[in-house]
Structures are given as structure tokens and as C-alpha cells.
TIFIGU-109993 format. One record per atom (N, C-alpha, C): residue in one letter; x, y, z. Coordinates in steps of 0.2 Angstrom, whole numbers, plus 5000, padded with zeros to 4 digits. Layout:
! residues N
AXYZ
...
END
This chain:
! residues 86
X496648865042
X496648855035
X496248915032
X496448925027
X496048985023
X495748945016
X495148965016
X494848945012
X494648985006
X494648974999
X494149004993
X494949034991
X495348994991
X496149024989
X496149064983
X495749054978
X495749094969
X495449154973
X494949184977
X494749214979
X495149284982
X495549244986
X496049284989
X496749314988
X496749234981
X497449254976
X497049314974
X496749334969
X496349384965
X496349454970
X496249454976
X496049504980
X497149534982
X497449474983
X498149514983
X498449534978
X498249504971
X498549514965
X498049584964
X497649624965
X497249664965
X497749724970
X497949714976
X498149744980
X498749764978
X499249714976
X499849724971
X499849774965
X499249784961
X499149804957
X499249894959
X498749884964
X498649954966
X499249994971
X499649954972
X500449984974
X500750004968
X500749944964
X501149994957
X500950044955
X500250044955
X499650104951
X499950174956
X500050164961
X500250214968
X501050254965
X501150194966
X502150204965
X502150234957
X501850224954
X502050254946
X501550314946
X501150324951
X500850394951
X501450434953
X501850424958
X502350484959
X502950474958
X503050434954
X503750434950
X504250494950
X503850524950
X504150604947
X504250644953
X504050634959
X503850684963
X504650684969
X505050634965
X505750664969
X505750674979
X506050714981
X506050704987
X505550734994
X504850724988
X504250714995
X504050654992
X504050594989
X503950554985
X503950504992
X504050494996
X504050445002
X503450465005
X503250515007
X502850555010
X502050535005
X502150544998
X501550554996
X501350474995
X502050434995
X501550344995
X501550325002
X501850345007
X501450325012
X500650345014
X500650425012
X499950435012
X499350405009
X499550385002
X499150374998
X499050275002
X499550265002
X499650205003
X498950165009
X499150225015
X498750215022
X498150225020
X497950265015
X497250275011
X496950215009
X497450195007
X497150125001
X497150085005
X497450055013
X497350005017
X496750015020
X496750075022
X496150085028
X495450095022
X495450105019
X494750105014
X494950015013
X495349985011
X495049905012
X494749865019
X495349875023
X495049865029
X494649885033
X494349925032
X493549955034
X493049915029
X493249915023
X492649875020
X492549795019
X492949785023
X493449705025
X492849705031
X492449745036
X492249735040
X492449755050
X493249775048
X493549815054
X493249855059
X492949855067
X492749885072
X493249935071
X493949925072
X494449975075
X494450055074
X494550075077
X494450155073
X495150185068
X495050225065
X495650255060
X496250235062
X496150275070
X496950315072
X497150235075
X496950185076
X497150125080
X497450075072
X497050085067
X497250045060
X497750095060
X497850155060
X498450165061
X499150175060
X498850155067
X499550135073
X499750065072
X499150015069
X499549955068
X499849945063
X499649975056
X499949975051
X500450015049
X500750065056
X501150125053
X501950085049
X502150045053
X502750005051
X502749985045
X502149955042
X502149925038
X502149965033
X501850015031
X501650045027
X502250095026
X502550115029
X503250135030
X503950095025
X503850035027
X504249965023
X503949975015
X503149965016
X503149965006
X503150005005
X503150075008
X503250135002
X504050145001
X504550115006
X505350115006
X505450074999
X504950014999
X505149954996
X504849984988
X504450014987
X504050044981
X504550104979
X504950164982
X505450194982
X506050184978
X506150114982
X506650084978
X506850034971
X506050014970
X506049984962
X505950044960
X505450094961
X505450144957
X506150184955
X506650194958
X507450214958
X507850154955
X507550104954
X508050064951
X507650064944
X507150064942
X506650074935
X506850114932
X506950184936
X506850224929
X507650274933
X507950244938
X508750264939
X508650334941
X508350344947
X508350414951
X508350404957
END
């Protein structure tokens, strides 16, 4: 079970926030635009997860999250192409 559930709504609603904050950073940036939110992206995970308390080292956080971070920036891509129609 997960406990302090406002806590943690607060902490995703906050994480959410900062992918739109990312994706509407490069709206414009056309066809390196996948590139610039995956990077950005893997920035914004790996500075939470280190300060979250994570042993791992960079290049292992990584390798774990490369999929994923891969998928949100696809999926941030694609509302932003359907937003504003490019």
C-alpha cells in the first residue's frame, strides 16, 4: 500500500505539469523536436530520482528509463501535432 496519497497525487500532478512545461517549450522546433524532449525529459527524471534518494548511477537510470522516456516524448509529440496541427 502507498501511503500520504495527497502527497503523492501533488508530486504526479506536479510531474505532469512539467512534461507539458517541456513539450510546449519545443513546439516549434519541428524535426529535432523528439530529440530535444527526450533530453530534456531524461533530465527532469534523473534530477527527481536522485533526489528521491536513488544509489544507481546516471548511465544505469538510464538504461532503465530509456523506453520510457522514449514513449512520453512520442506521446507529448503527438498532442502537441494534434494542438496546434503540425
Amino acid at each position: 500500500r502507498i501511503g500520504n496519497l495527497t502527497h503523492h497525487a501533488n508530486v504526479l500532478h506536479g510531474l505532469i505539469d512539467d512534461h507539458v512545461a517541456i513539450a510546449r517549450k519545443y513546439r516549434e522546433h519541428g524535426l529535432n523536436r523528439y530529440t530535444l524532449l527526450v533530453d530534456e525529459l531524461r533530465e527532469l527524471l534523473l534530477q527527481k530520482i536522485i533526489l528521491h534518494g536513488c544509489k544507481l548511477s546516471q548511465e544505469k537510470i538510464n538504461d532503465l528509463l530509456s523506453i520510457d522516456i522514449g514513449l512520453n516524448a512520442r506521446g507529448l509529440e503527438s498532442w502537441l501535432q494534434a494542438k496546434i496541427g503540425k
